[in-house]
N, C-alpha and C positions, 0 to 999 in steps of 0.2 A: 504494500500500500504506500512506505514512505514513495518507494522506487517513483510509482505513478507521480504521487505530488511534485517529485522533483523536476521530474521530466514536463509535467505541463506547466511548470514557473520558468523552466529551460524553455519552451515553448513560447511565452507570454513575452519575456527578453529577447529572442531572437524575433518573435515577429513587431516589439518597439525598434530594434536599430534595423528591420528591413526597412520600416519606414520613413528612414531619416536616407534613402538612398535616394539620390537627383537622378533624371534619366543621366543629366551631363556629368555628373558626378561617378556615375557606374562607367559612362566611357572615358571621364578622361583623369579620372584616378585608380591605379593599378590595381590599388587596394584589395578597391570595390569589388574587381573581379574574381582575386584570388581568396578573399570572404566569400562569393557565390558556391566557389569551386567547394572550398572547405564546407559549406552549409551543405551541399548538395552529398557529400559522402559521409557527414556527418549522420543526414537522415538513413545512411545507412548502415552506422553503427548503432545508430539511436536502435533500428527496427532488431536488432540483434538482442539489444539489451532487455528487448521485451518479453525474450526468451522463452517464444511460442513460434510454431510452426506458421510459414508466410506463403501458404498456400491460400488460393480464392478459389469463389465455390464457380467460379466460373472465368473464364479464359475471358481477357482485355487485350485491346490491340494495342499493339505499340509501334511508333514510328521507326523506321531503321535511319540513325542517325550518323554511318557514315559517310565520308568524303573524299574525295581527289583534289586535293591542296586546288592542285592545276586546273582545274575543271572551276572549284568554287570561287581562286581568285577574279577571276574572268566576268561572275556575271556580275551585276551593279549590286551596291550597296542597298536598294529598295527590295532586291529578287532577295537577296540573302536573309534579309529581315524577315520577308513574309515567309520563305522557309524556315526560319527559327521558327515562327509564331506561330505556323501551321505543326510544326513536333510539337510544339508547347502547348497547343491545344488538344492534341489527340493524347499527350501526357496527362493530360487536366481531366480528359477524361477516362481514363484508364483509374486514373488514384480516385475520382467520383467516386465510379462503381465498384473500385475495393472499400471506397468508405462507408457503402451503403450495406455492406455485407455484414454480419453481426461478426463484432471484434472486439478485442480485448480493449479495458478503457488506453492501456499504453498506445497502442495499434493506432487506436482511432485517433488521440492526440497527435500524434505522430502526421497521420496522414490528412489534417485539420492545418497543419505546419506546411504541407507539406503544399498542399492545397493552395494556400495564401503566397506560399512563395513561388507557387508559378503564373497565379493570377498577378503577382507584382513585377515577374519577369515582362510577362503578355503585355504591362500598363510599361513598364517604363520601354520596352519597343519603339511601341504603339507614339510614346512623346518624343522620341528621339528625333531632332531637326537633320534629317540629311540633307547631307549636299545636295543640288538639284542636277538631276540626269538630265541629260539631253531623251528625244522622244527615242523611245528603243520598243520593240516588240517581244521582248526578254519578258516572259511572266515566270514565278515562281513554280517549280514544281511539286505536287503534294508526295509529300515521303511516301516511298514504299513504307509495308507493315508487316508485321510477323504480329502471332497469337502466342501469351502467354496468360500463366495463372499462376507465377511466381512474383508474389512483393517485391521480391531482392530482385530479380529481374528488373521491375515497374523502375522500382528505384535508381538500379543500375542504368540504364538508357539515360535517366534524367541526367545524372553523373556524367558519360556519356555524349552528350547533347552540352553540356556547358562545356567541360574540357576540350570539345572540338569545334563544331561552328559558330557557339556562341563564343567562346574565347576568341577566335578568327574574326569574329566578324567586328570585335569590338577593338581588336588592334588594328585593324585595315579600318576603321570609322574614325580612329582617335587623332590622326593629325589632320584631317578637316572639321571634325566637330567641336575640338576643343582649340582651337586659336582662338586666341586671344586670356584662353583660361590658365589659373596659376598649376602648374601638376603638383 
């Protein structure tokens, strides 16, 4: 029981300083990122700690989140966005429908965290001032998917998913979006 308390006050503190993150602040301070990176495998030691099987009672799709450096340096800054946004939403809902499943109260705190911190991914995207492309016919493509019913999977891709395009996409944004900013 303590275990739970502690873990949803770890919860209540991690999602006050998510909100203290600027869109401009997540790209043009390093920090910001490698906090993401860290929270994102965090939730996956947290789900360990809950020391219950991370089986669902029902298979969730999940985006395949990798990349060809070369391929993804190429499209614009807009295409790679709406690609982040689009895993990030098919993530959002994959951890939904694990939360709707009956879980342990650690589980569900967990995946309440877990929840808030991709819907704050999605929002700080979402306000990020890109550069302005010239007109291009380049539209984003929606991620392939695989079928799982493994948590630590769910979790693992999100992991996954920051450590590669989202990291990529926010060093290739950060010397035009942040001039004029202090690093």
């Amino acid at each position: 029981m303590e275990l739970s308390r502690l873990l949803l006050l770890a919860a209540i503190l991690f999602q006050a300083r998510e909100m203290q993150t600027s869109p401009i602040n997540f790209v043009c301070k390093p920090r910001a990122m490698e906090e993401q990176i860290e929270r994102t495998k965090g939730f996956q030691d947290a789900l360990s700690q809950c020391g219950i099987p991370s089986l669902l009672p029902q298979k969730v799709t999940l985006p395949n989140v990798g990349f060809q450096m070369m391929q993804w340096e190429q499209k614009s800054s807009e295409v790679q966005r709406n690609e982040i946004i689009s895993a990030l939403t098919m993530l959002l809902e994959a951890v939904q429908a694990a939360r709707s499943a009956p879980q342990s109260h650690c589980v569900h705190a967990l995946l309440e965290r877990v929840v808030q911190n991709i819907k704050n991914m999605v929002l700080i995207l979402h306000s990020l001032p890109l550069p302005a492309a010239g007109a291009s016919e380049e539209t984003a493509q929606l991620p392939k998917s695989s079928l799982t019913s493994s948590l630590h999977c769910v979790l693992a891709r999100y992991t996954s998913l920051t450590r590669g395009k989202l990291q990529s996409f926010t060093k290739e944004t950060a010397p035009e979006i942040c001039k004029g900013q202090r690093r």
